[in-house]
Phi, psi and omega in degrees: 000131180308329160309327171284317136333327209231277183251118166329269103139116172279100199229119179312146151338293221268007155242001158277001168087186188278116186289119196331118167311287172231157178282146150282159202293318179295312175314323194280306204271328178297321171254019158293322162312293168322267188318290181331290159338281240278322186276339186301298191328320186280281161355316170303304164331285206268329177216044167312331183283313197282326153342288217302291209308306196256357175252292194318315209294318189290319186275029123134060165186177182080164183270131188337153164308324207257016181254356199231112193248121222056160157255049166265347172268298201304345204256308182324317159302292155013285174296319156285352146278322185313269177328290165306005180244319148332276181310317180295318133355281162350282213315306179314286150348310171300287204288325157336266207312306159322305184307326215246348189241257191285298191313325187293305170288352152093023184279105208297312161317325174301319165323293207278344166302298193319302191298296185321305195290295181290339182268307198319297185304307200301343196276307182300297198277349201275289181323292168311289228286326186297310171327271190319322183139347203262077169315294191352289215283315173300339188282329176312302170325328210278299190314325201277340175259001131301319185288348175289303164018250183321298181303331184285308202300327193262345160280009167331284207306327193277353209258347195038065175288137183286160175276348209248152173033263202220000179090194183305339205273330175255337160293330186099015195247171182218158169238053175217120162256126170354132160280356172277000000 
């Protein structure tokens, strides 16, 4: 696994669980899903003024080029797709490595990090857009933590989540055990 590779962690076979015989068409498509995000982020990164111009204005929000008066506003946005694409990026990253590693094996915490990662953001940002006025911008949110989703949601079955609270997260149990 590219997680296992880039950082090592010394660990017995009998703790990494069982590893998947072949991946699923959801595994595949969640980390396509991923990688894709991570270039919207770098684009955000690397041409955030042509993103705003040419990704915002058409799907109805961020402010129009006859909304931005000087280029202390215009560098100010810039700098705030700059920032916001860093994190997505970041985020993306995270969630790569998981997907590719403990989601892959199928490791019932990796489960609730993934979903947990996507309803936070989607609650957080969906919301601050409503609060603030920017419908637009919250119906954007809808398609994309579905299509984030869909994939986690439809690998459930595969992960053997205790039935009863959060799984291991409420038990206290991990399924990695300590190198200490």
């Amino acid at each position: 696994m590219l997680a296992e590779q880039v950082f090592p962690v010394p660990m017995e076979q009998s703790d990494l669980g069982q590893r998947p015989q072949s991946h699923s068409i959801w595994d595949h498509i969640l980390l396509g899903l991923i990688v894709l995000t991570a270039a919207y982020g770098l684009a955000m990164v690397a041409a955030g003024a042509l993103v705003g111009d040419q990704l915002f204005d058409r799907l109805g929000f961020g402010p129009a080029n006859g909304g931005l008066r000087g280029e202390s506003q215009r560098s100010y946005v810039r700098f705030i797709f700059g920032v916001l694409g860093s994190v997505i990026v970041g985020w993306m990253t995270l969630l790569g490595f998981v997907t590719t590693g403990p989601f892959q094996r199928r490791e019932p915490w990796s489960w609730f990090a993934l979903l947990s990662s996507v309803v936070v953001w989607f609650l957080l940002d969906t919301g601050m857009s409503l609060v603030l006025g920017w419908k637009t911008h919250a119906l954007f949110n809808v398609p994309f933590a579905l299509a984030l989703a869909t994939p986690i949601l439809a690998l459930r079955p595969q992960f053997h989540v205790y039935q009863s609270g959060l799984g291991p997260l409420a038990s206290g149990r991990s399924s990695i055990k300590s190198t200490r």
